[in-house]
BALOBA-1460 file (C-alpha; in Angstrom, 3 decimals):
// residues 240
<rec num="1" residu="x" x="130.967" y="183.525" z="105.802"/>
<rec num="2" residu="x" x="128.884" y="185.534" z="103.463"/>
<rec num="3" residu="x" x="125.006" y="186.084" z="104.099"/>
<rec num="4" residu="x" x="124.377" y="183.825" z="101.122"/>
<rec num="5" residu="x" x="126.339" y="181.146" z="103.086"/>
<rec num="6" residu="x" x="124.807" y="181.785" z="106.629"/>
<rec num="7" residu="x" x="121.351" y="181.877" z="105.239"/>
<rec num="8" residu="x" x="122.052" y="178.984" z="102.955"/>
<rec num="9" residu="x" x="123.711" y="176.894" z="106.002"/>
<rec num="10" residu="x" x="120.777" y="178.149" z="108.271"/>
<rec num="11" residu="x" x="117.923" y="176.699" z="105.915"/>
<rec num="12" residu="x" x="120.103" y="173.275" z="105.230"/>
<rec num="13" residu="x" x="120.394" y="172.609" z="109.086"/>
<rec num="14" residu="x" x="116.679" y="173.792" z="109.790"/>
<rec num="15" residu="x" x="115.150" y="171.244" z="106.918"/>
<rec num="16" residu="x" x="117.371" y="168.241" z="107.918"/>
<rec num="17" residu="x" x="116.255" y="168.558" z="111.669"/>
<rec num="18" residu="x" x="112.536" y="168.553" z="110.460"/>
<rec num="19" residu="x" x="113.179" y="165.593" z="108.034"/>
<rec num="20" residu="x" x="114.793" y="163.563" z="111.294"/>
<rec num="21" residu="x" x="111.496" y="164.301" z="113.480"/>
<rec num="22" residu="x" x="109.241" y="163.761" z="110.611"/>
<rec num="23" residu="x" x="107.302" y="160.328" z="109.523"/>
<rec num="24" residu="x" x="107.065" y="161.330" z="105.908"/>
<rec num="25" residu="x" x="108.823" y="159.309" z="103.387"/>
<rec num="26" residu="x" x="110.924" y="161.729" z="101.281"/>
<rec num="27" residu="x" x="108.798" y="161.671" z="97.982"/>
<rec num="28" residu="x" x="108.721" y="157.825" z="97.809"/>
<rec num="29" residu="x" x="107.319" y="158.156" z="94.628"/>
<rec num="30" residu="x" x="110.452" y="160.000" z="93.000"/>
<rec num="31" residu="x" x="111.940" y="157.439" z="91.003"/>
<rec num="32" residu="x" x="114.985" y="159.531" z="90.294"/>
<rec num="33" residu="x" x="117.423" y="158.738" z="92.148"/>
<rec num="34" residu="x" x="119.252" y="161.785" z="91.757"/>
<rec num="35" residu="x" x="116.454" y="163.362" z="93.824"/>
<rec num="36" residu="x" x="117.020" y="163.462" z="97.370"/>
<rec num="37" residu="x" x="114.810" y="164.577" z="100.302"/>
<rec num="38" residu="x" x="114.883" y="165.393" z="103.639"/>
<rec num="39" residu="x" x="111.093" y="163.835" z="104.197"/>
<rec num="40" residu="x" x="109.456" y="167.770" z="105.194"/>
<rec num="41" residu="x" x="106.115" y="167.890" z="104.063"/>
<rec num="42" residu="x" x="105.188" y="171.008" z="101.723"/>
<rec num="43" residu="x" x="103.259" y="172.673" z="104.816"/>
<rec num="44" residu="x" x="106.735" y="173.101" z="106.440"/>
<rec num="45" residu="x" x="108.663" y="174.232" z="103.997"/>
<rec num="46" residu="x" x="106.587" y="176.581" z="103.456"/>
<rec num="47" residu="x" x="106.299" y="177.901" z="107.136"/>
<rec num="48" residu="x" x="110.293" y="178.158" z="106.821"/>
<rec num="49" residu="x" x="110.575" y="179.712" z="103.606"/>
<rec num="50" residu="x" x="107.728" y="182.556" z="105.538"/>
<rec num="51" residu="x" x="110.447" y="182.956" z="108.155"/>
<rec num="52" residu="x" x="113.244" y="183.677" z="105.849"/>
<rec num="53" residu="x" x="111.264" y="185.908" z="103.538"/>
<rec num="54" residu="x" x="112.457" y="189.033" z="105.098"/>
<rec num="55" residu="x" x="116.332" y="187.856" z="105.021"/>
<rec num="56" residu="x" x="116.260" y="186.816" z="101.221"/>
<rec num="57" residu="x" x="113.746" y="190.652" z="100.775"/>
<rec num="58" residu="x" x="117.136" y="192.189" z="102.096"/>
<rec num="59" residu="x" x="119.420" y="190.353" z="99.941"/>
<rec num="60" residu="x" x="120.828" y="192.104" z="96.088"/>
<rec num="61" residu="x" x="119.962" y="190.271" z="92.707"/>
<rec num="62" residu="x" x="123.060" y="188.944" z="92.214"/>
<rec num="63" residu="x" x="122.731" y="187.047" z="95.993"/>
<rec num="64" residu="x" x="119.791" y="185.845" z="95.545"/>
<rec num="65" residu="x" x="120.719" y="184.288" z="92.607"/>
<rec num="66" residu="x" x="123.255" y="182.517" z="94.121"/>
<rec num="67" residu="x" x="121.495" y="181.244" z="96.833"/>
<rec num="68" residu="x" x="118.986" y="179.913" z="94.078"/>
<rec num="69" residu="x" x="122.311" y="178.075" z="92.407"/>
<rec num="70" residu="x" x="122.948" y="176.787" z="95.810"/>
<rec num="71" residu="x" x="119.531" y="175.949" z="97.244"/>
<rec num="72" residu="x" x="118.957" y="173.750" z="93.213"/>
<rec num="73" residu="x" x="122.789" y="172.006" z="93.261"/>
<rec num="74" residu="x" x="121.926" y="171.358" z="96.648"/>
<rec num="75" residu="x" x="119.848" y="167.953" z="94.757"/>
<rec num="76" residu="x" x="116.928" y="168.753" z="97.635"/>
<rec num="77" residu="x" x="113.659" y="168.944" z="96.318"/>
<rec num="78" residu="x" x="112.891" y="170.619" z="99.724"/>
<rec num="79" residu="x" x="115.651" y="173.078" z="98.705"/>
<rec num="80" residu="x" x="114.302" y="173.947" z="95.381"/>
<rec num="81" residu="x" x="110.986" y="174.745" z="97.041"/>
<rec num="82" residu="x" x="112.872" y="177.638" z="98.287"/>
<rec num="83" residu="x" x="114.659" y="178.478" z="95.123"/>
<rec num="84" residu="x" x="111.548" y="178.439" z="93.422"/>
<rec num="85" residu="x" x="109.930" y="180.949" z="95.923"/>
<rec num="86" residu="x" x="112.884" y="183.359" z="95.247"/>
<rec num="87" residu="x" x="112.615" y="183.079" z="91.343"/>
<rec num="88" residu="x" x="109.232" y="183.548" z="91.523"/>
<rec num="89" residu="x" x="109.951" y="187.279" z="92.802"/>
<rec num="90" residu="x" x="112.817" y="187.685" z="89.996"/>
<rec num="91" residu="x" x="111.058" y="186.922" z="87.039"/>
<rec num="92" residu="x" x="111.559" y="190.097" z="86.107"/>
<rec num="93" residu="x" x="115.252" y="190.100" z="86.298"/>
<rec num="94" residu="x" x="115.656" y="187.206" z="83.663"/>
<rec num="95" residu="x" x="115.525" y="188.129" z="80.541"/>
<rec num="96" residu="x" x="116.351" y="186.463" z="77.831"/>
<rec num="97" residu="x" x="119.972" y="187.319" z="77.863"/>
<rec num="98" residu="x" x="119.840" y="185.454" z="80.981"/>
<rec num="99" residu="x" x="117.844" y="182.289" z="79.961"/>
<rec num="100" residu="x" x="120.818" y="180.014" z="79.641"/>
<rec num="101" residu="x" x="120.569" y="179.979" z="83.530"/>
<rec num="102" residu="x" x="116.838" y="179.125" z="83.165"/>
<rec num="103" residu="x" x="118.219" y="175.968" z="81.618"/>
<rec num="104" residu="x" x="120.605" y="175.304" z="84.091"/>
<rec num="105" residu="x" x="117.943" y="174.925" z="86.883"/>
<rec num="106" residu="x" x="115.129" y="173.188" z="84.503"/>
<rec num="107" residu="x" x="118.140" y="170.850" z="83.851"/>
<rec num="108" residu="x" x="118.700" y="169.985" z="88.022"/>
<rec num="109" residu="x" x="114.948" y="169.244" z="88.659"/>
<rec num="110" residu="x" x="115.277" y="165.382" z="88.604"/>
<rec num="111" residu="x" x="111.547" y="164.960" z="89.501"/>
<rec num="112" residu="x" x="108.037" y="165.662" z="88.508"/>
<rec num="113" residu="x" x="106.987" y="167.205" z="91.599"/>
<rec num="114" residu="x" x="109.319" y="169.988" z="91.459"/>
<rec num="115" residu="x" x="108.883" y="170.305" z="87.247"/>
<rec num="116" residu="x" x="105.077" y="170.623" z="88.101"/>
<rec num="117" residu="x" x="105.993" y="173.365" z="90.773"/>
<rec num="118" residu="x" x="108.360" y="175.240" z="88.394"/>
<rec num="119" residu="x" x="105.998" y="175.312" z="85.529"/>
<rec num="120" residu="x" x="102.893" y="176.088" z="87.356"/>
<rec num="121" residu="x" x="104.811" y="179.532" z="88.486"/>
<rec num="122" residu="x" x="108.034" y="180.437" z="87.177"/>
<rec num="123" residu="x" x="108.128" y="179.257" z="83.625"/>
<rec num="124" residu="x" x="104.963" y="179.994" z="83.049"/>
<rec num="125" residu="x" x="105.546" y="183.667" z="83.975"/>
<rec num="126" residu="x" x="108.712" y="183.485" z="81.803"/>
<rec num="127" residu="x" x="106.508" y="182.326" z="78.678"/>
<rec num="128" residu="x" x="104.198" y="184.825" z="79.254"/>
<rec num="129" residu="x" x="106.554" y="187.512" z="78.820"/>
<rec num="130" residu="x" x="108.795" y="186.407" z="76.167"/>
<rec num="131" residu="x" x="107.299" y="183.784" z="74.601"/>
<rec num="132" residu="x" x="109.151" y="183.376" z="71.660"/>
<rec num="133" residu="x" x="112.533" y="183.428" z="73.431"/>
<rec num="134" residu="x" x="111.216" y="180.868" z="75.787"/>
<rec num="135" residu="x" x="110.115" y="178.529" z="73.037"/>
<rec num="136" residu="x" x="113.634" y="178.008" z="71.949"/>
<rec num="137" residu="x" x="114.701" y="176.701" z="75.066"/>
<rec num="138" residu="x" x="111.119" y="174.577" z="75.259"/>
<rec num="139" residu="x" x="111.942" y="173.145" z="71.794"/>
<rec num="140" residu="x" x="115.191" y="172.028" z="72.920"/>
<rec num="141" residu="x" x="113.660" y="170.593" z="76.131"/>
<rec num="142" residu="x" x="111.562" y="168.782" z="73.723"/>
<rec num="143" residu="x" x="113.649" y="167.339" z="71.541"/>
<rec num="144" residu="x" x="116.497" y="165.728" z="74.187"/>
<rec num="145" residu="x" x="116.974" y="162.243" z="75.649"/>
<rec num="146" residu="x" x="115.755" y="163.228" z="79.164"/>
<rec num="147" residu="x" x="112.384" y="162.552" z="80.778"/>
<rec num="148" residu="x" x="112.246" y="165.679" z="83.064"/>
<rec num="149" residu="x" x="112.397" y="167.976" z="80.153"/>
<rec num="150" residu="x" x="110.588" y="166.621" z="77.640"/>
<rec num="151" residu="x" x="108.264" y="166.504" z="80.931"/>
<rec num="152" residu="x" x="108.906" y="169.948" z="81.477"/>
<rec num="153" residu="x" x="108.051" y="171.169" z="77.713"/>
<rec num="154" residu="x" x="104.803" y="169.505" z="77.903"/>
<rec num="155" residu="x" x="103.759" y="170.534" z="82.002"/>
<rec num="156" residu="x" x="104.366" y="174.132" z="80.840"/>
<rec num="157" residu="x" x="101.496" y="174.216" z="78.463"/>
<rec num="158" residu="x" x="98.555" y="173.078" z="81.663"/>
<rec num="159" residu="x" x="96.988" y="174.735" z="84.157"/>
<rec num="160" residu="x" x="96.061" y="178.697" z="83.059"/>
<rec num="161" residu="x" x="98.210" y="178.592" z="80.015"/>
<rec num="162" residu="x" x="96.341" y="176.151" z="79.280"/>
<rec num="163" residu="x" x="92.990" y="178.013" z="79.933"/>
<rec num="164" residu="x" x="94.323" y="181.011" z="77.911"/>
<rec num="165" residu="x" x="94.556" y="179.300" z="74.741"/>
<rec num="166" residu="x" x="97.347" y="181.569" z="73.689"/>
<rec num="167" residu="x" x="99.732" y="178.706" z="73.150"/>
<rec num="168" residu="x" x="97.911" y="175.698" z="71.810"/>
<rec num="169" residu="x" x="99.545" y="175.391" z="68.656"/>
<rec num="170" residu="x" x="102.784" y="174.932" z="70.248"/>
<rec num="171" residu="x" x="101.488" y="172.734" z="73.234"/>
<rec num="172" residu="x" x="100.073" y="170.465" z="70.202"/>
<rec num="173" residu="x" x="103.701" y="171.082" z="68.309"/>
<rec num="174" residu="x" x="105.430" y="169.735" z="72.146"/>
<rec num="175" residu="x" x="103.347" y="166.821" z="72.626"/>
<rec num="176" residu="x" x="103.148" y="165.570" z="68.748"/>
<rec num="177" residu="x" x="106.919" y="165.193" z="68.895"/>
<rec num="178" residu="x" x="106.730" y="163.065" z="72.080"/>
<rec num="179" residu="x" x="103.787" y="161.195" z="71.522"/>
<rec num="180" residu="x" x="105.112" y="157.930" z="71.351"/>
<rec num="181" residu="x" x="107.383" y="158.200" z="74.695"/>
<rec num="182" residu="x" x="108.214" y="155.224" z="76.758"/>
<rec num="183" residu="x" x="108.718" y="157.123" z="79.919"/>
<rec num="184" residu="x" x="105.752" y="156.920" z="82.196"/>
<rec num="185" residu="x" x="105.790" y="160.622" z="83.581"/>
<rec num="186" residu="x" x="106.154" y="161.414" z="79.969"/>
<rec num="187" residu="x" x="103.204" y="160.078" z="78.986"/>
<rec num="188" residu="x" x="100.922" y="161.357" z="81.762"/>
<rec num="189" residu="x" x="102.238" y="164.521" z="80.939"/>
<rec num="190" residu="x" x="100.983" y="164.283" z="77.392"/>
<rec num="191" residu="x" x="98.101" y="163.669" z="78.625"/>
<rec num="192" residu="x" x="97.438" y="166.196" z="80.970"/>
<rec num="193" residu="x" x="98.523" y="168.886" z="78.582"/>
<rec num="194" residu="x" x="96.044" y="167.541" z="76.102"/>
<rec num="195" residu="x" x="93.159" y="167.196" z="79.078"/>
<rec num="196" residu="x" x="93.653" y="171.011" z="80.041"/>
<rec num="197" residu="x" x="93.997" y="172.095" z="76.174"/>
<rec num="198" residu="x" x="90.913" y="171.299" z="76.210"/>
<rec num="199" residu="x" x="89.084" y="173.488" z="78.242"/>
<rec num="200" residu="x" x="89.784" y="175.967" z="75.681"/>
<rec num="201" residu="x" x="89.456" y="174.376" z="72.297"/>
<rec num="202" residu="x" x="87.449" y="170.590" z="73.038"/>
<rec num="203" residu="x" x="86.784" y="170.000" z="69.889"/>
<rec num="204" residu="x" x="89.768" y="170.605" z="67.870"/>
<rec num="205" residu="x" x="91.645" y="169.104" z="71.064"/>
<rec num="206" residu="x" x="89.457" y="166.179" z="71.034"/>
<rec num="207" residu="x" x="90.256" y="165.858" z="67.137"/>
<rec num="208" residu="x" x="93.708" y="165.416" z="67.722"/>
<rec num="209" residu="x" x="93.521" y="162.626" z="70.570"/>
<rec num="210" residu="x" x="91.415" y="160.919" z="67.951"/>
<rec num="211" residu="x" x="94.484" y="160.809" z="65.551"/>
<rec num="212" residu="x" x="96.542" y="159.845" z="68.323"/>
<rec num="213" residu="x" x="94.462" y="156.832" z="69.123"/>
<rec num="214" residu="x" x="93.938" y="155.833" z="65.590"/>
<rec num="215" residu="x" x="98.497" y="156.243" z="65.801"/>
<rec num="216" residu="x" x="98.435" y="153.559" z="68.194"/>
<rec num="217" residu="x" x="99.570" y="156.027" z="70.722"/>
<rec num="218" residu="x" x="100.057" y="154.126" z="74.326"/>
<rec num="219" residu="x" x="96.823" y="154.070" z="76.000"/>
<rec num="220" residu="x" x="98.155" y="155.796" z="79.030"/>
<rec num="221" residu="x" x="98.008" y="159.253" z="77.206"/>
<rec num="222" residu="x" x="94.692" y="158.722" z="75.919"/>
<rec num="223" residu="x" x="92.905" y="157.711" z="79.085"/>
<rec num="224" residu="x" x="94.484" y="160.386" z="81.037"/>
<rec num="225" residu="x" x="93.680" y="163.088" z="78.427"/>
<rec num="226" residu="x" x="90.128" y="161.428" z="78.453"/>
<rec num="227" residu="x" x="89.204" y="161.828" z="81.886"/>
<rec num="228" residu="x" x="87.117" y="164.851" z="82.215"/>
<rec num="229" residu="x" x="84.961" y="163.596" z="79.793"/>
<rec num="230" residu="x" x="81.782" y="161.574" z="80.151"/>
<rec num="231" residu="x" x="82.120" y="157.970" z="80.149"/>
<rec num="232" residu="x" x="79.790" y="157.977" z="76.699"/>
<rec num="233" residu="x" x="82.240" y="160.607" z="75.478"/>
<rec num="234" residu="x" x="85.232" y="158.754" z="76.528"/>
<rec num="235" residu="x" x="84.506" y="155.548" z="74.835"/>
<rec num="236" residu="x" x="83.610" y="157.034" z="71.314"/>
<rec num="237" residu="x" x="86.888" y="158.028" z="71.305"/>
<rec num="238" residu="x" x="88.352" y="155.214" z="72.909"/>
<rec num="239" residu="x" x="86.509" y="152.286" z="70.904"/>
<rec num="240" residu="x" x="85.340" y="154.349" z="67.934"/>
Protein backbone atom coordinates (compact mmCIF):
# COMPACT_ATOMS: atom_id res chain seq x y z
CA UNK A 1 0.00 0.00 0.00
CA UNK A 2 1.39 3.35 -0.84
CA UNK A 3 1.31 6.34 1.77
CA UNK A 4 -1.29 7.97 -0.45
CA UNK A 5 -3.39 4.79 0.12
CA UNK A 6 -2.71 4.33 3.95
CA UNK A 7 -3.35 7.94 4.61
CA UNK A 8 -6.28 7.98 2.26
CA UNK A 9 -7.75 4.60 3.92
CA UNK A 10 -6.83 6.09 7.43
CA UNK A 11 -8.97 9.40 6.93
CA UNK A 12 -12.00 7.28 5.13
CA UNK A 13 -12.25 4.88 8.23
CA UNK A 14 -11.68 7.83 10.82
CA UNK A 15 -14.71 10.10 9.16
CA UNK A 16 -17.17 7.14 8.78
CA UNK A 17 -16.71 6.16 12.56
CA UNK A 18 -17.48 9.87 13.51
CA UNK A 19 -20.49 10.03 11.07
CA UNK A 20 -21.90 6.58 12.94
CA UNK A 21 -21.55 8.31 16.55
CA UNK A 22 -22.74 11.58 15.32
CA UNK A 23 -26.55 13.08 15.37
CA UNK A 24 -25.94 15.37 12.45
CA UNK A 25 -27.84 14.83 9.35
CA UNK A 26 -25.29 14.67 6.49
CA UNK A 27 -26.03 18.15 4.83
CA UNK A 28 -29.83 17.55 4.66
CA UNK A 29 -30.04 20.44 2.72
CA UNK A 30 -27.83 19.06 -0.30
CA UNK A 31 -30.27 18.37 -2.82
CA UNK A 32 -27.75 16.63 -5.01
CA UNK A 33 -27.93 13.48 -4.75
CA UNK A 34 -24.66 12.78 -6.00
CA UNK A 35 -23.41 14.32 -2.74
CA UNK A 36 -22.89 12.01 -0.04
CA UNK A 37 -21.91 12.53 3.64
CA UNK A 38 -20.79 10.88 6.44
CA UNK A 39 -22.93 13.42 8.90
CA UNK A 40 -19.27 15.03 10.68
CA UNK A 41 -19.84 18.41 11.50
CA UNK A 42 -17.16 21.02 10.06
CA UNK A 43 -15.59 21.33 13.73
CA UNK A 44 -14.41 17.68 13.26
CA UNK A 45 -13.19 17.59 10.19
CA UNK A 46 -11.30 20.06 10.87
CA UNK A 47 -9.72 18.63 14.16
CA UNK A 48 -8.79 15.53 11.77
CA UNK A 49 -7.51 17.29 8.93
CA UNK A 50 -5.05 19.20 12.12
CA UNK A 51 -3.94 15.66 12.90
CA UNK A 52 -2.95 14.69 9.47
CA UNK A 53 -1.33 17.98 8.60
CA UNK A 54 2.09 16.79 9.34
CA UNK A 55 1.61 13.39 7.19
CA UNK A 56 0.23 15.23 4.00
CA UNK A 57 3.50 18.31 5.02
CA UNK A 58 5.73 15.11 4.35
CA UNK A 59 4.13 13.99 1.29
CA UNK A 60 5.74 15.18 -2.70
CA UNK A 61 3.48 17.31 -5.13
CA UNK A 62 2.68 14.74 -7.21
CA UNK A 63 1.11 12.66 -3.87
CA UNK A 64 -0.63 15.09 -2.70
CA UNK A 65 -2.26 15.56 -5.71
CA UNK A 66 -3.41 12.31 -5.80
CA UNK A 67 -4.72 12.10 -2.59
CA UNK A 68 -6.72 15.36 -3.61
CA UNK A 69 -8.09 13.12 -6.82
CA UNK A 70 -8.93 10.55 -4.30
CA UNK A 71 -10.22 12.46 -1.28
CA UNK A 72 -12.84 14.62 -4.43
CA UNK A 73 -13.88 11.07 -6.45
CA UNK A 74 -14.35 9.89 -3.13
CA UNK A 75 -18.23 11.93 -3.68
CA UNK A 76 -17.69 13.00 0.32
CA UNK A 77 -18.20 16.43 0.95
CA UNK A 78 -16.38 15.61 4.27
CA UNK A 79 -13.58 14.35 1.97
CA UNK A 80 -13.27 17.38 -0.11
CA UNK A 81 -12.92 19.41 3.07
CA UNK A 82 -9.63 17.77 3.17
CA UNK A 83 -8.79 18.11 -0.45
CA UNK A 84 -9.53 21.57 -0.23
CA UNK A 85 -7.12 22.10 2.78
CA UNK A 86 -4.30 20.48 0.68
CA UNK A 87 -4.98 22.69 -2.49
CA UNK A 88 -5.10 25.49 -0.53
CA UNK A 89 -1.20 24.97 0.23
CA UNK A 90 -0.56 24.14 -3.66
CA UNK A 91 -1.89 27.00 -5.24
CA UNK A 92 1.23 27.70 -6.25
CA UNK A 93 1.90 24.54 -8.05
CA UNK A 94 -1.11 25.01 -10.54
CA UNK A 95 -0.52 26.94 -13.10
CA UNK A 96 -2.25 27.35 -15.86
CA UNK A 97 -0.78 24.50 -17.75
CA UNK A 98 -2.34 22.61 -15.07
CA UNK A 99 -5.89 24.17 -14.92
CA UNK A 100 -7.63 21.43 -16.81
CA UNK A 101 -7.35 19.59 -13.38
CA UNK A 102 -8.87 22.70 -11.72
CA UNK A 103 -11.87 21.74 -13.82
CA UNK A 104 -11.87 18.34 -13.00
CA UNK A 105 -12.45 19.01 -9.23
CA UNK A 106 -14.87 22.24 -9.77
CA UNK A 107 -16.69 19.63 -11.96
CA UNK A 108 -17.06 16.81 -8.74
CA UNK A 109 -18.38 19.44 -6.22
CA UNK A 110 -22.12 18.43 -6.50
CA UNK A 111 -23.10 20.97 -3.77
CA UNK A 112 -23.12 24.53 -2.73
CA UNK A 113 -21.51 24.09 0.47
CA UNK A 114 -18.38 22.78 -0.84
CA UNK A 115 -18.54 25.41 -4.17
CA UNK A 116 -18.81 28.18 -1.42
CA UNK A 117 -15.72 26.56 0.40
CA UNK A 118 -13.68 26.22 -2.85
CA UNK A 119 -14.29 29.69 -4.01
CA UNK A 120 -13.91 31.46 -0.80
CA UNK A 121 -10.09 29.96 -0.81
CA UNK A 122 -8.76 28.15 -3.62
CA UNK A 123 -10.23 29.70 -6.70
CA UNK A 124 -10.11 32.77 -5.49
CA UNK A 125 -6.32 32.53 -4.96
CA UNK A 126 -6.15 31.01 -8.48
CA UNK A 127 -7.96 34.24 -9.98
CA UNK A 128 -5.86 36.35 -8.22
CA UNK A 129 -2.85 35.15 -9.80
CA UNK A 130 -3.79 34.47 -13.25
CA UNK A 131 -6.77 36.01 -13.83
CA UNK A 132 -7.11 35.94 -17.31
CA UNK A 133 -6.30 32.22 -17.61
CA UNK A 134 -8.83 31.57 -14.95
CA UNK A 135 -11.57 33.46 -16.73
CA UNK A 136 -11.56 31.01 -19.53
CA UNK A 137 -12.37 28.24 -17.48
CA UNK A 138 -15.06 30.68 -15.44
CA UNK A 139 -16.64 31.54 -18.84
CA UNK A 140 -17.06 28.03 -19.63
CA UNK A 141 -18.44 27.34 -16.12
CA UNK A 142 -20.80 29.98 -17.07
CA UNK A 143 -22.05 29.11 -20.05
CA UNK A 144 -22.89 25.04 -19.35
CA UNK A 145 -26.09 23.20 -18.42
CA UNK A 146 -25.01 22.56 -14.78
CA UNK A 147 -26.12 24.37 -11.63
CA UNK A 148 -22.87 23.90 -9.58
CA UNK A 149 -20.86 25.76 -12.08
CA UNK A 150 -22.73 28.31 -13.27
CA UNK A 151 -22.95 28.48 -9.25
CA UNK A 152 -19.41 28.35 -9.08
CA UNK A 153 -18.71 31.27 -11.79
CA UNK A 154 -20.89 33.53 -9.93
CA UNK A 155 -19.69 32.45 -5.89
CA UNK A 156 -16.17 33.27 -7.14
CA UNK A 157 -16.81 36.91 -7.62
CA UNK A 158 -18.14 37.44 -3.36
CA UNK A 159 -16.56 37.76 -0.39
CA UNK A 160 -12.94 39.89 -0.77
CA UNK A 161 -12.95 39.68 -4.49
CA UNK A 162 -15.74 41.13 -4.16
CA UNK A 163 -14.44 43.93 -1.79
CA UNK A 164 -11.45 44.48 -4.17
CA UNK A 165 -13.38 45.61 -7.00
CA UNK A 166 -10.76 44.30 -9.34
CA UNK A 167 -13.20 42.04 -11.11
CA UNK A 168 -16.59 43.66 -11.32
CA UNK A 169 -16.90 43.89 -14.87
CA UNK A 170 -16.63 40.29 -15.25
CA UNK A 171 -18.74 39.36 -12.07
CA UNK A 172 -21.49 41.67 -13.92
CA UNK A 173 -20.42 39.78 -17.44
CA UNK A 174 -21.09 36.07 -15.13
CA UNK A 175 -24.27 36.97 -13.66
CA UNK A 176 -25.88 38.92 -16.86
CA UNK A 177 -25.58 35.65 -18.75
CA UNK A 178 -27.40 33.72 -15.98
CA UNK A 179 -29.80 36.08 -14.92
CA UNK A 180 -32.79 34.42 -15.82
CA UNK A 181 -31.82 30.84 -14.19
CA UNK A 182 -34.40 28.49 -12.93
CA UNK A 183 -32.16 26.79 -10.50
CA UNK A 184 -32.67 28.01 -6.99
CA UNK A 185 -28.91 27.98 -5.78
CA UNK A 186 -28.40 29.73 -9.02
CA UNK A 187 -30.32 32.43 -8.31
CA UNK A 188 -29.21 33.12 -4.72
CA UNK A 189 -25.95 33.08 -6.07
CA UNK A 190 -26.73 35.93 -8.41
CA UNK A 191 -27.72 37.55 -5.84
CA UNK A 192 -25.15 37.37 -3.47
CA UNK A 193 -22.54 38.26 -6.02
CA UNK A 194 -24.52 41.34 -6.82
CA UNK A 195 -25.09 42.11 -2.78
CA UNK A 196 -21.18 41.95 -2.16
CA UNK A 197 -20.41 43.90 -5.60
CA UNK A 198 -21.73 46.28 -3.94
CA UNK A 199 -19.72 47.16 -1.22
CA UNK A 200 -17.40 48.41 -3.72
CA UNK A 201 -19.33 50.14 -6.43
CA UNK A 202 -23.32 50.67 -4.80
CA UNK A 203 -24.31 52.76 -7.12
CA UNK A 204 -23.38 51.46 -10.41
CA UNK A 205 -24.22 47.94 -8.73
CA UNK A 206 -27.48 49.19 -7.63
CA UNK A 207 -28.01 50.51 -11.36
CA UNK A 208 -27.78 47.25 -12.71
CA UNK A 209 -30.29 45.36 -10.24
CA UNK A 210 -32.57 48.14 -11.37
CA UNK A 211 -32.36 46.84 -15.03
CA UNK A 212 -32.69 43.49 -13.80
CA UNK A 213 -35.94 44.20 -12.06
CA UNK A 214 -37.33 46.29 -14.79
CA UNK A 215 -36.11 42.48 -17.03
CA UNK A 216 -38.53 40.75 -15.01
CA UNK A 217 -35.68 38.97 -13.44
CA UNK A 218 -37.13 36.30 -10.67
CA UNK A 219 -37.60 38.09 -7.54
CA UNK A 220 -35.40 35.74 -5.65
CA UNK A 221 -32.20 37.50 -7.06
CA UNK A 222 -33.42 40.82 -6.40
CA UNK A 223 -34.43 40.44 -2.78
CA UNK A 224 -31.35 38.64 -1.93
CA UNK A 225 -29.09 41.20 -3.67
CA UNK A 226 -31.33 43.81 -1.78
CA UNK A 227 -30.79 42.85 1.62
CA UNK A 228 -28.16 45.00 3.06
CA UNK A 229 -29.99 47.81 2.13
CA UNK A 230 -32.50 49.86 4.10
CA UNK A 231 -35.97 48.87 3.86
CA UNK A 232 -36.69 52.61 2.18
CA UNK A 233 -33.80 51.74 -0.12
CA UNK A 234 -34.99 48.34 -0.85
CA UNK A 235 -38.42 49.20 -1.95
CA UNK A 236 -37.44 52.08 -4.43
CA UNK A 237 -35.89 49.57 -6.17
CA UNK A 238 -38.25 46.96 -5.63
CA UNK A 239 -41.62 48.96 -6.39
CA UNK A 240 -40.08 51.89 -8.25
Amino acid sequence: MTAVDDIYSRINVELEGLGKDSPYLADANEPDPRYLGFGVRAPEVKKLVNNYKSEIKSLDEEEKLALVTKLIDSGYGEMKTVALFILDQMVDYFDPAKFDLVDQFVRKLHGWSKVDSYTGSFLRELLVKHPEELMLLVRKWNAEDDLWLNRTSVVLFTRRIAKSGQFTDWAIEMCERLKFSEEMMVQNGVGWCLKDLMKHDKKGVLAYISTLKDQGVNKRVLTYSLRDLTSTEREKILEG
